[in-house]
C-alpha positions in Angstrom: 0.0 0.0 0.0 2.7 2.6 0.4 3.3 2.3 -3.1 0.0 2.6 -4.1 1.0 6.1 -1.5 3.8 7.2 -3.7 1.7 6.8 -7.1 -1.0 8.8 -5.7 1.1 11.3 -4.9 3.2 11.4 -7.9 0.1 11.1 -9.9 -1.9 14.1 -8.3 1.8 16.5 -8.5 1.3 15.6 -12.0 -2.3 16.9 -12.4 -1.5 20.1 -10.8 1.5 20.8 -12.9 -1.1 20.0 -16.2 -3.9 21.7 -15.1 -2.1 24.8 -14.6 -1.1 24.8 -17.3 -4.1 24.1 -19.4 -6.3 25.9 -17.1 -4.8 29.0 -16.1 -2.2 29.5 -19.0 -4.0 28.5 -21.7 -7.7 29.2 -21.2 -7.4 32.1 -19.4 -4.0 33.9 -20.1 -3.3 32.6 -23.9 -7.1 32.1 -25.5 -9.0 33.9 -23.1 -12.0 31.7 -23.3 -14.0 33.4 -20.8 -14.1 36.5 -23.6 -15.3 34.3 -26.3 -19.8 34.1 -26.7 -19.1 30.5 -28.0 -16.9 29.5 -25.3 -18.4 30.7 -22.5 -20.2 27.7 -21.7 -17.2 25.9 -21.9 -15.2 28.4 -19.2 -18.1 27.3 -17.1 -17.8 23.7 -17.2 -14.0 24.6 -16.4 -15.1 26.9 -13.2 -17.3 24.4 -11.7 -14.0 21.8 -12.7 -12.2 24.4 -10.4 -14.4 24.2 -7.5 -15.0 20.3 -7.5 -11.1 19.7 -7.4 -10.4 21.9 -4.3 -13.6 19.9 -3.0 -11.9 16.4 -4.0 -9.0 17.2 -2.2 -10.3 18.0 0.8 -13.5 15.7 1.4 -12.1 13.2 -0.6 -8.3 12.9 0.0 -7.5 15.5 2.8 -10.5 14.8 5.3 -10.0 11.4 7.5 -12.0 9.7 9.9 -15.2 10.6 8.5 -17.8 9.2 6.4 -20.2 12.0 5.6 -16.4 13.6 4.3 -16.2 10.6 1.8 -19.4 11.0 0.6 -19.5 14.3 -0.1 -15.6 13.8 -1.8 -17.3 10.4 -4.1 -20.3 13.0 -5.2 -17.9 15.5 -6.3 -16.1 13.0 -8.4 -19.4 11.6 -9.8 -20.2 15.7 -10.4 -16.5 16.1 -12.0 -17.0 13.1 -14.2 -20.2 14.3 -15.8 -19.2 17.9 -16.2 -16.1 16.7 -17.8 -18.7 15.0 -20.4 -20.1 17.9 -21.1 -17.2 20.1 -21.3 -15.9 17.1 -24.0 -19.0 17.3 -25.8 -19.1 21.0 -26.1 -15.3 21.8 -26.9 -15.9 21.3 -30.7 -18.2 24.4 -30.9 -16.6 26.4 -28.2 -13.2 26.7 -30.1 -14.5 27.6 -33.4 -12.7 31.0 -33.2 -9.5 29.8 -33.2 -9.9 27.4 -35.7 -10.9 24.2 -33.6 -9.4 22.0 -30.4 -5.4 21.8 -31.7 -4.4 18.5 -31.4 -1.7 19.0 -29.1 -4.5 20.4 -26.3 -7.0 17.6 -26.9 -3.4 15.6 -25.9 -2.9 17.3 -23.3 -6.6 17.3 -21.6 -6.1 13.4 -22.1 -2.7 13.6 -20.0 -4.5 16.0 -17.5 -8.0 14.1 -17.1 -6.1 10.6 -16.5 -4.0 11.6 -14.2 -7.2 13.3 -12.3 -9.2 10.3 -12.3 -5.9 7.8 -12.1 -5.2 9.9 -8.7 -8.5 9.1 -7.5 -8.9 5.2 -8.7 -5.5 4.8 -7.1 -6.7 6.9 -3.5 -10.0 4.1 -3.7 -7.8 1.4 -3.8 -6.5 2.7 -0.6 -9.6 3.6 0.7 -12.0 0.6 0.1 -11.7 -2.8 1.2 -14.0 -5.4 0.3 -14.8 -8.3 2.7 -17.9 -10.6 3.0 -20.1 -8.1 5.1 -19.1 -5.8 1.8 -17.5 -2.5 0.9 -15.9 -1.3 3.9 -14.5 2.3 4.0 -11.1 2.4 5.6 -11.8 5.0 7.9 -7.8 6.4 7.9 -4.8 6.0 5.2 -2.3 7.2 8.3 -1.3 4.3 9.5 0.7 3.9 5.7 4.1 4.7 5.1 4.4 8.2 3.4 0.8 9.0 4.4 2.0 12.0 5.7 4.0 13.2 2.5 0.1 12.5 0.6 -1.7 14.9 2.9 1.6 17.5 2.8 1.0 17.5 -0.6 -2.5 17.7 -0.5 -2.5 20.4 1.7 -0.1 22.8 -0.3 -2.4 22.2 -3.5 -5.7 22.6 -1.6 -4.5 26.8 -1.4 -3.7 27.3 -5.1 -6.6 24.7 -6.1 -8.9 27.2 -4.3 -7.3 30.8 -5.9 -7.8 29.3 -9.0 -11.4 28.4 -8.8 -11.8 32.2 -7.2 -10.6 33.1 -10.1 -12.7 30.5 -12.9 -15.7 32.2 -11.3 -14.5 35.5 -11.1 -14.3 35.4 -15.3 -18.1 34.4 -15.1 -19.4 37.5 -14.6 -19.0 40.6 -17.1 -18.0 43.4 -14.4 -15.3 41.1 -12.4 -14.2 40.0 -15.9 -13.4 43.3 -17.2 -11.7 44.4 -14.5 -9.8 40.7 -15.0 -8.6 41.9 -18.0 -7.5 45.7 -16.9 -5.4 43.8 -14.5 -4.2 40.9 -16.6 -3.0 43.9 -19.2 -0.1 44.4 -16.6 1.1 40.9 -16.3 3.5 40.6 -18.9 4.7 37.2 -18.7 1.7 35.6 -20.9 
C-alpha cells in the first residue's frame, strides 16, 4: 500500500502541474476563453471543474476519519466526471474561433484528465476494502508509510486549487471579468 502512497502522490503533482497549465495558462491567459460568446459555456464547465477539485482534495483525499467527508468527496467526483462530459461534448463548438481543439490540447486534456481520475482510482484502492459483510470504507490512510507526504502535498495544493477556482468564477461574470482583463493587461509574462 505505500506504493500505491507514492503513485498517488506522484500522480496528483502531475495533475496540478497539467492543469495549470491548461487551465490557467492556456484558457485564461493565452485564449481567453471566458471572452469568447461561443466558449463561455465551456469556461463554465471549467469553473465548476475548479471548484469540484479543491472539494476532491479535501473531502475526498484530505478529510480522514469521516464518512459523511467521503461521501461528499465520491459526489464530487461523480459531479466532476459528468461535467467533464459535457465540457468534452461542447469543446468542438466552443473553439471555433481559433480554428478548432489543436491536437496537441486535446493531448494534453487526455494527459491531464487521466492523471485526475488515475489519482483518485488509485486513492479508492486505498480507501476501500472489500470483505464478506461488503464494501468497507477504511476510515484512515495514516497508519501507511508516506501518508504524511500525501496529505503535505495535498494540503499545499488545496490553497492554489482554491485561488484558482476564485478566479474561474470570477471570469463568469462581465464586471469582475473586465476588470480581470484591466489587471491581466499588466502581467507581462503571458
Amino acid at each position: 500500500m505505500e506504493t500505491a502512497i507514492i503513485i498517488n502522490t506522484v500522480l496528483i503533482i502531475l495533475f496540478s502541474i497539467l492543469a495549470v497549465y491548461d487551465g490557467l495558462y492556456l484558457h485564461i491567459f493565452k485564449y481567453r476563453l471566458h471572452n469568447h460568446t461561443e466558449s463561455r459555456t465551456e469556461h463554465f464547465t471549467h469553473t465548476l471543474r475548479a471548484i469540484f477539485f479543491p472539494a476532491i482534495l479535501y473531502f475526498l483525499f484530505l478529510q480522514q476519519n469521516c464518512q459523511i467527508s467521503f461521501i461528499i468527496g465520491i459526489v464530487a467526483v461523480i459531479l466532476d466526471l459528468l461535467v467533464l462530459g459535457i465540457d468534452a461534448y461542447i469543446e468542438k463548438d466552443s473553439r471555433k474561433f481559433m480554428g478548432g481543439l489543436p491536437r496537441w490540447e486535446y493531448i494534453l486534456h487526455l494527459f491531464v484528465n487521466g492523471f485526475h481520475f488515475a489519482s483518485i482510482a488509485v486513492f479508492l484502492s486505498l480507501k476501500l476494502k472489500y470483505g464478506n459483510d461488503g464494501i468497507i470504507i477504511i476510515p484512515s490512510i495514516a497508519e501507511y508509510q508516506n501518508s504524511k507526504l500525501f496529505h503535505t502535498v495535498i494540503g499545499n495544493l488545496l490553497p492554489g486549487a482554491t485561488i484558482i477556482a476564485i478566479v474561474h468564477i470570477f471570469l463568469c461574470f462581465s464586471k469582475t471579468r473586465l476588470y480581470w482583463e484591466n489587471l491581466r493587461q499588466n502581467i507581462r509574462c503571458c
